[in-house]
N, C-alpha and C positions, 0 to 999 in steps of 0.2 A: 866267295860265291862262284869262281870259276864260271861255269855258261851255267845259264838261270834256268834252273827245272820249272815248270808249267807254276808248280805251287807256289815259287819265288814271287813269279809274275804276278801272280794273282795278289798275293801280299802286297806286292808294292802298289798293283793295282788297287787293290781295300784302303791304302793308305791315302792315295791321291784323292779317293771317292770319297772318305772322312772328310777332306777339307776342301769341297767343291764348291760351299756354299761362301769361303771368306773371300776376300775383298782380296785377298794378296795371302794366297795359301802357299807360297814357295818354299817359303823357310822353315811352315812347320811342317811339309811334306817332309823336305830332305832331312828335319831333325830327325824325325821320327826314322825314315830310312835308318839313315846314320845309327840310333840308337838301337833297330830291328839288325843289322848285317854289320855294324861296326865302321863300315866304308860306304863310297856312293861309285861305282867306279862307271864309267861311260855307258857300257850298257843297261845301266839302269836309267841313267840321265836319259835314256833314248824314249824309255820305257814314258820317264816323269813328263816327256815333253809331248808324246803323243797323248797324254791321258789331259795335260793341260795347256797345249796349244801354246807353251810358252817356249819360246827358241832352246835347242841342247848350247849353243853359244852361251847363253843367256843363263843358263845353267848352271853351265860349268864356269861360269866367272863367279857366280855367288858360292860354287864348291872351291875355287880354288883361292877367294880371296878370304875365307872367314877360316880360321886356325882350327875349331874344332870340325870344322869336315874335313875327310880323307877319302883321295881318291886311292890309296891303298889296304888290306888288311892293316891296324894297331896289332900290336901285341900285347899277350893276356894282362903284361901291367905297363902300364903308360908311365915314364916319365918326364914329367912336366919339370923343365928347368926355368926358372922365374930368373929374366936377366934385362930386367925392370931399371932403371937407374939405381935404385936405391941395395936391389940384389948384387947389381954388378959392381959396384962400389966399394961392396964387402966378400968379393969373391966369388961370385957365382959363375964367369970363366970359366975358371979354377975347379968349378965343381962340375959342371957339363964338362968338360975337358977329361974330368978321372972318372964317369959315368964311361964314356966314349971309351976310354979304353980299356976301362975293366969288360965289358959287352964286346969290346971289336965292331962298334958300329958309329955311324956319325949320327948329327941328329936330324929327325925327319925319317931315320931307318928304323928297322926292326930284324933283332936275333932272326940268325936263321932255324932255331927251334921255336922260334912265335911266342916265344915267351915275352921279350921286353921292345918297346920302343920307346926312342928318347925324341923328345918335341923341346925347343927352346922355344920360350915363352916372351911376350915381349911384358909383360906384367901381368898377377894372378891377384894384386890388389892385399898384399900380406905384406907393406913398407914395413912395419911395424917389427916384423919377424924375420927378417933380412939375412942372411940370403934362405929362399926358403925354393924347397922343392913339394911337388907333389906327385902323388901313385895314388892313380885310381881314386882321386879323390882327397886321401887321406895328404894333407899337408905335413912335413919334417921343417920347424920352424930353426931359423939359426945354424941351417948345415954347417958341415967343415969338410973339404976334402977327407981329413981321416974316418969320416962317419960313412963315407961311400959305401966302401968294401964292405961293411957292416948291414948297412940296408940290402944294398943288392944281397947277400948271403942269408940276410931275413926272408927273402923270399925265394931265392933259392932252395934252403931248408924247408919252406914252406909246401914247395912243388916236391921233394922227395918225400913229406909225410902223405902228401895226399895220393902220392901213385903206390 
């Protein structure tokens, strides 16, 4: 988002107006944010606070306490590392660990081409399919370290068909 052009403003302003009428509109103001710009970074918080009279403190605790806001740009595919008890038991260290260094980045970060960031998860509710990862949704149930380089190159391949 960089500094917010007039039309940004407005947007987020339509968004706070959407849910002026609930009882406790916070969460799906910043969803919907989050889900419009991908992040909430402070200058918008500024923005949410004047439009709803609720403190940027106030704000920023519900942005920085619940895992799926980010006061950062994501990258274009999200890895979700699942290190759940039941993940980590069967590797899932192991597996964010070979994520991290095939990308060169830790987690919470993202490629300096904005391609990838990696999030460790503290469970994605998939005990069942242990250790299990997810991108953008899609779950890899049963990872292995050997299947890393593999995934990551599926969608690396991916970004050179489409350019």
């Amino acid at each position: 988002m960089a500094k917010l052009n007039s039309a940004a403003v407005a947007q987020i302003e339509s968004i706070c107006d959407r849910h002026r009428d609930e009882k406790t509109p916070l969460m799906m103001i910043l969803s919907d944010i989050q889900n419009e710009y991908g992040y909430i970074p402070l200058e918008v918080q500024e923005i949410v606070s004047q439009k709803t009279g609720i403190s940027v403190a106030e704000i920023y605790g519900v942005v920085t306490f619940y895992s799926f806001f980010s006061l950062t740009p994501k990258g274009k595919y999200v890895i979700g590392c699942c290190l759940g008890t039941a993940c980590y038991v069967k590797g899932a260290q192991q597996i964010i660990d070979k994520f991290c260094e095939i990308l060169n980045i830790k987690p919470g970060e993202t490629t300096a081409d904005g391609l990838f960031t990696i999030d460790a998860l503290r469970c994605i509710g998939a005990c069942g399919i242990a250790p299990a990862v997810s991108i953008n949704g899609k779950v890899y149930p049963k990872m292995t370290v050997g299947q890393v380089n593999e995934v990551v190159n599926g969608y690396l391949n991916a970004e050179k068909k489409e350019a």
